[in-house]
C-alpha positions in Angstrom: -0.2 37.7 -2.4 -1.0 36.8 -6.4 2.6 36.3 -8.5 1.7 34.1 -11.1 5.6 33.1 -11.7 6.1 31.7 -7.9 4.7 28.4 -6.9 2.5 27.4 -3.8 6.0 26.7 -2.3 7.7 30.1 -3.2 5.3 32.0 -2.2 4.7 29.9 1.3 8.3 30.6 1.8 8.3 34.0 0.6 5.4 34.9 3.4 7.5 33.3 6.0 10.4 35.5 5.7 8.4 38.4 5.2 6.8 37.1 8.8 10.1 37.0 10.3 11.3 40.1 9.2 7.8 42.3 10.9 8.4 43.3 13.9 6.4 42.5 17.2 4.2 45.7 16.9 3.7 45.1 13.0 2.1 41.7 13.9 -0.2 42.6 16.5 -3.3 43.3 13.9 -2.7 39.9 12.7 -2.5 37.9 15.9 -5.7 40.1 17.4 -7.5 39.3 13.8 -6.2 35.1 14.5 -7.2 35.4 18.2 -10.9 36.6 17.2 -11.1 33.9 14.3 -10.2 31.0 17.0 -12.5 32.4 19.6 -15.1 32.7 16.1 -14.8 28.9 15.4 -14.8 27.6 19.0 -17.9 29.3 19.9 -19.4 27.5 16.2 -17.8 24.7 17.2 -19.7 24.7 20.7 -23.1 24.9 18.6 -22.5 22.5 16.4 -21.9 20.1 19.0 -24.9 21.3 21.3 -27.0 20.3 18.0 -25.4 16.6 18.4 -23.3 16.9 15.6 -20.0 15.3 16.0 -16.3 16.5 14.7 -14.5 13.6 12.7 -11.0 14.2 12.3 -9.1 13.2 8.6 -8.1 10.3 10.8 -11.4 9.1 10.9 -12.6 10.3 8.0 -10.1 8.2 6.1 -11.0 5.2 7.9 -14.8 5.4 6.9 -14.1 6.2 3.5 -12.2 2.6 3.4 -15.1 0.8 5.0 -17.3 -0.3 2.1 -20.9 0.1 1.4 -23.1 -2.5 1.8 -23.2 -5.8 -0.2 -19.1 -5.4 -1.0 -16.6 -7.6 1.3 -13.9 -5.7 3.1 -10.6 -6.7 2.2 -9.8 -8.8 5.6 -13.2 -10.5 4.9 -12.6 -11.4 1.2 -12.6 -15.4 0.3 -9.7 -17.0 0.3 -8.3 -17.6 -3.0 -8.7 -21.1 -4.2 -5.1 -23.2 -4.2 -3.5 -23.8 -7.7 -1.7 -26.9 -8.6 2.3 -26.4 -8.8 3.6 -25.5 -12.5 6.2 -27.7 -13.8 9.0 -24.7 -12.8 7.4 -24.6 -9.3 8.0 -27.9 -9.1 11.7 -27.8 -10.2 12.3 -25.2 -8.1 11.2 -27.3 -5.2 13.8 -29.9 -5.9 16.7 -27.6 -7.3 16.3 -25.1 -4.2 17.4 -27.4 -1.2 20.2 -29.3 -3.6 21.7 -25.7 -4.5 21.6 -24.6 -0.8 23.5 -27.2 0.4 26.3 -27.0 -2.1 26.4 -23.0 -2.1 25.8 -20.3 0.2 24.0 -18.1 -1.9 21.1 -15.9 -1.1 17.9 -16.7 -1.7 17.8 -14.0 -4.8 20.7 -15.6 -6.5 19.8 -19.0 -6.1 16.7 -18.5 -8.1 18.4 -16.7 -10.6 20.8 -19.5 -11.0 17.8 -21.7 -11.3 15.7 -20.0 -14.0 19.1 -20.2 -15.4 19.2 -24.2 -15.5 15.5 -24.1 -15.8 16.0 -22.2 -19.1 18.8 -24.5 -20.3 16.9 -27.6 -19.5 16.1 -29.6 -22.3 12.3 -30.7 -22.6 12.7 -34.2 -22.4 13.9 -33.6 -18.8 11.3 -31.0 -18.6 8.5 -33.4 -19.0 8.8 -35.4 -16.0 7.7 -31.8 -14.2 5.1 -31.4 -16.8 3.6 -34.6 -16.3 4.2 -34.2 -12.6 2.1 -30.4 -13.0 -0.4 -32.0 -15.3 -1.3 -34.7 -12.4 -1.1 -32.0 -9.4 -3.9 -29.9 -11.8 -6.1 -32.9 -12.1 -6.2 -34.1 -8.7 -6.5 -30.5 -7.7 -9.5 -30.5 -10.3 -10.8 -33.8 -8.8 -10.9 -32.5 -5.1 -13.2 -29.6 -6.5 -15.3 -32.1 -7.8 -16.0 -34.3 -4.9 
């Protein structure tokens, strides 16, 4: 059933109707040539298994396909990443966020917004206490790898 105009899903739909419409005796060949198929397969199927060969399912087939090779991690087994030291916005956020919750009832979404907000505003000689605050997180974070 070739028409080059209709897509997969035309034409799928196009043969389902056309099913619908045949009467019982119309579909007989068809169900005889179906039965014969499925008795075809399960009697290959049979074999194949007799032989020790085993049927994987797309299920399982998917699964090994995500288990890696050897010599790569899997993804539960990675290494955990190493911790970074706060930026000098996380750490204004830390002490904007519970100040800003207690005088408002905003969500959490809004809250930060209204924080990148001051953040933005903020002029950089109050934005260097976090800096310097950032700077000494980094180099004891730095100094812990060392030792």
């Amino acid at each position: 059933y070739k028409k080059p105009e209709m897509s997969a899903a035309q034409v799928a739909k196009t043969l389902g109707e056309a099913w619908r419409s045949m009467s019982e005796a119309e579909k007989v060949p068809f169900m005889r040539k179906a039965a014969d198929d499925k008795k075809r397969f399960e009697e290959a199927l049979a074999a194949f298994k007799e032989e020790g060969g085993v049927m994987h399912t797309k299920a399982k087939r998917a699964k090994e396909a995500k288990t890696p090779s050897k010599g790569k991690t899997r993804t539960s087994e990675k290494k955990p990443k190493k911790p970074r030291a706060a930026s000098a916005y996380n750490l204004f956020v830390k002490e904007r966020m519970p100040e800003l919750k207690k005088s408002s009832d905003l969500k959490a979404s809004m809250a930060m917004k209204e924080i990148a907000k001051e953040w933005k505003e903020l002029p950089d000689a109050k934005k260097t206490t976090f800096m310097d605050q950032a700077a000494d997180a980094k180099a004891a974070l730095a100094a812990s790898y060392v030792a």
